[in-house]
C-alpha positions in Angstrom: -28.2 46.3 46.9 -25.1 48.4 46.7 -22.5 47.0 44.0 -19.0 46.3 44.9 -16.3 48.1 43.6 -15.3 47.9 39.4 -12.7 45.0 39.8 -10.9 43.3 36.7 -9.5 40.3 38.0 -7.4 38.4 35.6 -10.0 35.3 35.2 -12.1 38.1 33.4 -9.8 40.5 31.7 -6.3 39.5 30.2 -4.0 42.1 29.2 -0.2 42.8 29.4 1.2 43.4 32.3 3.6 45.7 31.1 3.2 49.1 28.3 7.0 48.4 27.2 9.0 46.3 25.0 12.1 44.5 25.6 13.9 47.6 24.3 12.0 49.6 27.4 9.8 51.8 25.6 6.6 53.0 26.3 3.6 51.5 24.0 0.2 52.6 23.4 -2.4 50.5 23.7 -3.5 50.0 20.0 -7.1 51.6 18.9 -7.9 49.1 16.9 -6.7 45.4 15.5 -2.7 44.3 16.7 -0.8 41.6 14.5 0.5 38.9 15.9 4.2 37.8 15.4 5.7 34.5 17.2 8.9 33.1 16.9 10.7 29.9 18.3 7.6 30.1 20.8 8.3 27.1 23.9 6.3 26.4 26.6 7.2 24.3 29.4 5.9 22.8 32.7 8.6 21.0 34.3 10.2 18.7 31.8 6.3 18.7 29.9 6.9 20.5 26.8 3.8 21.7 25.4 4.8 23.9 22.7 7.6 23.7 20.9 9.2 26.1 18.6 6.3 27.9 17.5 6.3 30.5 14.4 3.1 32.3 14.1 2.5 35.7 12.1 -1.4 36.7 11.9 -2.6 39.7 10.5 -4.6 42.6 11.9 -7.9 41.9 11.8 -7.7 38.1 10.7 -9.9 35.7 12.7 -7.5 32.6 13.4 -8.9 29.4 14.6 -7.1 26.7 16.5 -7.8 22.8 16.9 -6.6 20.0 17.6 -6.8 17.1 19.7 -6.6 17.4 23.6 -3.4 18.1 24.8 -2.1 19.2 21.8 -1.3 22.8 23.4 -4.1 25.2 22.1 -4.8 26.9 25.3 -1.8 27.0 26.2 -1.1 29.0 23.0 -4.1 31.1 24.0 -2.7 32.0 27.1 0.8 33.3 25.9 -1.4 35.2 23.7 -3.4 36.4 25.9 -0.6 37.6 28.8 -1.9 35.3 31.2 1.3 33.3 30.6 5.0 33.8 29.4 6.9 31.7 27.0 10.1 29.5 28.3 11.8 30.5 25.4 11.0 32.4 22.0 8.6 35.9 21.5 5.2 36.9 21.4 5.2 39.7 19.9 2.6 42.7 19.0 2.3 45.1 16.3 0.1 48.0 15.1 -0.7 48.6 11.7 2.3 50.3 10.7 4.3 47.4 11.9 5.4 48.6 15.6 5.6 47.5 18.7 2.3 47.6 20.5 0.6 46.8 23.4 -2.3 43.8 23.2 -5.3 45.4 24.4 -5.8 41.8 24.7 -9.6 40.1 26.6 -10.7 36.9 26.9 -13.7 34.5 26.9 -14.0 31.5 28.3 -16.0 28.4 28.0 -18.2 29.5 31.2 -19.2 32.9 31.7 -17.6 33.4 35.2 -20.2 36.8 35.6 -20.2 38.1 39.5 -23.8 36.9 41.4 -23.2 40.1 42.9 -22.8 42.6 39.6 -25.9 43.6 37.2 -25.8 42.9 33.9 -24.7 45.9 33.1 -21.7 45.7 36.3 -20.8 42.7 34.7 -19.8 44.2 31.5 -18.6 47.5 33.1 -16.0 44.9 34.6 -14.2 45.0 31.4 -13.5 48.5 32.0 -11.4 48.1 34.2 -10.4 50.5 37.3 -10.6 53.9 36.9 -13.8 54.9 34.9 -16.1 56.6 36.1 -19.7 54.9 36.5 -21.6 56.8 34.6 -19.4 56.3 31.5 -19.1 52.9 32.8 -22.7 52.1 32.4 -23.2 54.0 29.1 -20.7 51.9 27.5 -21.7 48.6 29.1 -25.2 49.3 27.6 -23.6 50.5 24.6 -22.2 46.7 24.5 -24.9 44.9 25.5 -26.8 46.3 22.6 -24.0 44.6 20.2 -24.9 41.4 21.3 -28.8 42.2 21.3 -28.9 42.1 25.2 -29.9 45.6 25.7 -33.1 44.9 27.7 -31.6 42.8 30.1 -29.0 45.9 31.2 -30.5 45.5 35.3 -31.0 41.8 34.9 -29.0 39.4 37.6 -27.0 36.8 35.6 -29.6 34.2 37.9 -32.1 34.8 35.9 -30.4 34.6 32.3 -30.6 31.5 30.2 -26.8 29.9 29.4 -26.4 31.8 25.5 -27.7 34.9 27.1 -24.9 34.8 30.2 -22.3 33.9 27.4 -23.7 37.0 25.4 -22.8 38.8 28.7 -19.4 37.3 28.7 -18.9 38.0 25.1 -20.0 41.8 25.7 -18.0 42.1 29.1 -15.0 41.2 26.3 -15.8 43.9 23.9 -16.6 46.6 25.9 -13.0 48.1 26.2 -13.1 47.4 21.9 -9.9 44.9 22.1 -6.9 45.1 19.7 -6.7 40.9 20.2 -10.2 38.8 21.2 -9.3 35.6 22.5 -11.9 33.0 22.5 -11.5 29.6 24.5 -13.9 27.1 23.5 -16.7 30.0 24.4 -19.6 27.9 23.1 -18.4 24.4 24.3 -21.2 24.3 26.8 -24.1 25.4 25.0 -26.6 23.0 23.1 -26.4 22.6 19.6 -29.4 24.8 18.7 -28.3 27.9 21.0 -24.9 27.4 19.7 -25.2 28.3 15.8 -26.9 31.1 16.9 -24.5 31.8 19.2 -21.6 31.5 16.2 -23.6 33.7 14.0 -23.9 36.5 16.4 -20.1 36.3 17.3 -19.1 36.4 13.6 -21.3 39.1 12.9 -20.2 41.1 16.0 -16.2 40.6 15.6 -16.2 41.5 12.0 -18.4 44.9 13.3 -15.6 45.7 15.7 -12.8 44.7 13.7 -10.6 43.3 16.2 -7.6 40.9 15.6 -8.9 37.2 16.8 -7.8 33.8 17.9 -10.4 31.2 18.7 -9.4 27.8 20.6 -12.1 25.0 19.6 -12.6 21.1 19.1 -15.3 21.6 16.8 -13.9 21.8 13.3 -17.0 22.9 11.8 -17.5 26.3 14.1 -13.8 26.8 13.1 -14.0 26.9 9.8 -17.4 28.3 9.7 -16.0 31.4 11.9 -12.5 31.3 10.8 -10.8 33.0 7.9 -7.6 30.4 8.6 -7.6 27.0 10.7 -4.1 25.8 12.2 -4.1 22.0 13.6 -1.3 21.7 16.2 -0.1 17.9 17.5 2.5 17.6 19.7 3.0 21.7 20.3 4.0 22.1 16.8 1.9 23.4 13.9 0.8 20.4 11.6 -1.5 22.2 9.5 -2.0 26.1 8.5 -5.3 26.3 6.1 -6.9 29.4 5.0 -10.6 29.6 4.9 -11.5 31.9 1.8 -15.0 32.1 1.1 -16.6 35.1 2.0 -19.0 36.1 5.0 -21.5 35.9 6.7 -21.4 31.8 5.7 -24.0 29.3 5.9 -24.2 26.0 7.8 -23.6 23.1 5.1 -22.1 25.1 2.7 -20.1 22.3 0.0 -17.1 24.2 0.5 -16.7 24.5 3.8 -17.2 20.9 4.1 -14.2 19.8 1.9 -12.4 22.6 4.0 -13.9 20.4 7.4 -12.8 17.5 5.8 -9.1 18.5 5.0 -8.5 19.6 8.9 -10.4 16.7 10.1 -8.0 14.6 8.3 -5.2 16.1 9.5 -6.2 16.0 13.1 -6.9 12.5 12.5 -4.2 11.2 10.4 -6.3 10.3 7.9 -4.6 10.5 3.8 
């Protein structure tokens, strides 16, 4: 079979569409983890408006989870973070580590896979890529990826014949492979069974705190969010109810007392419980 062109079509890979600021000057795309700065963030749809007045800052590196009950606006947060949508009013800004203006690097992962029947494995991830790379490199890196999420082996595999963690752990790689400045996550384990998805939380802690990347996971599950997270915001009504930091160290374990009363503080919140 002779694979298709590299293509990097937005449902796979999100980044800015533009390399300048407002001011209109160039910006390098970041090698490693961006900050985040919002301010007076809207979103609209018509007269629907989901977010409303949003003031965000999250540091380089910090893993920042959002919940919060369904159509409360986390991902459409996501997607003004992620360039795959544009504020009505207010900023999403990015910055470096020295405080300026970058670009996003931003990529994505979704709640299903979305790999190309067509594509490898390994073409799957190389997708990440982006045009423009030669193949060669292409593969070396995809393997290079694939071996981060301990999927090395199945580098010539067709996604057919992958079990459901093992084409998210394709996703996931397809994501890392160009090594992000922002990893946006949008309820990337929803569809897994319960078993399949600790595992699956382990490995993505473990592999985001490896590559050091700024990111900003969208989840109903309270418990993966503060198990993953090192700070939980609750939005209701497009406005940030509830910012909590998450402090203990990791890796964490699953039942941890803690975390618990940390679970139970957001799940109040969300709920309107005291």
């Amino acid at each position: 079979m002779v694979a298709a062109p590299y293509q990097h079509p937005l449902a796979f890979v999100a980044a800015p569409e533009s390399h300048r600021d407002a001011a209109g000057r160039n910006l390098e795309t970041p090698p490693g983890a961006v900050a985040l700065r919002l301010r007076k963030v809207d979103k609209r749809f018509g007269d629907n408006r989901v977010l409303r007045g949003i003031d965000l800052d999250l540091e380089a590196g910090q893993f920042l989870a959002i919940v919060g009950k369904s159509g409360c606006g986390k991902s459409t947060l996501l997607r003004l973070l992620t360039g795959l949508d544009q504020p009505t009013e207010g900023r999403v800004e990015f910055l470096d580590a020295q405080g300026r203006p970058a670009a996003g690097n931003a990529r994505i992962v979704f709640q299903e896979p979305r790999l190309l029947p067509w594509f490898d494995v390994a073409d799957n991830v190389a997708v990440g890529l982006g045009p423009g790379t030669l193949k060669a490199e292409a593969r070396s890196r995809a393997q290079e990826a694939l071996a981060d999420v301990q999927l090395a082996e199945k580098a010539r595999e067709w996604p057919s014949r992958l079990s459901g963690g093992q084409r998210q752990r394709v996703a996931l790689a397809r994501a890392l492979v160009s090594r992000p400045g922002l990893l946006a996550l949008d309820e990337p384990l929803g569809a897994l069974d319960a078993l399949t998805r600790i595992t699956m939380q382990t490995l993505l802690g473990r592999v985001r705190r490896e590559l050091g990347a700024t990111a900003v996971l969208v989840t109903h599950d309270v418990a993966e969010a503060v198990h993953l997270a090192d700070r939980v915001i609750v939005l209701e009504d497009g406005r940030i109810k509830l910012d909590l930091a998450v402090p203990q160290t990791h890796p964490r374990r699953h039942g941890d007392p803690d975390l618990a009363r940390i679970e139970g503080s957001i799940l109040a919140s969300i709920l309107g419980g005291d």
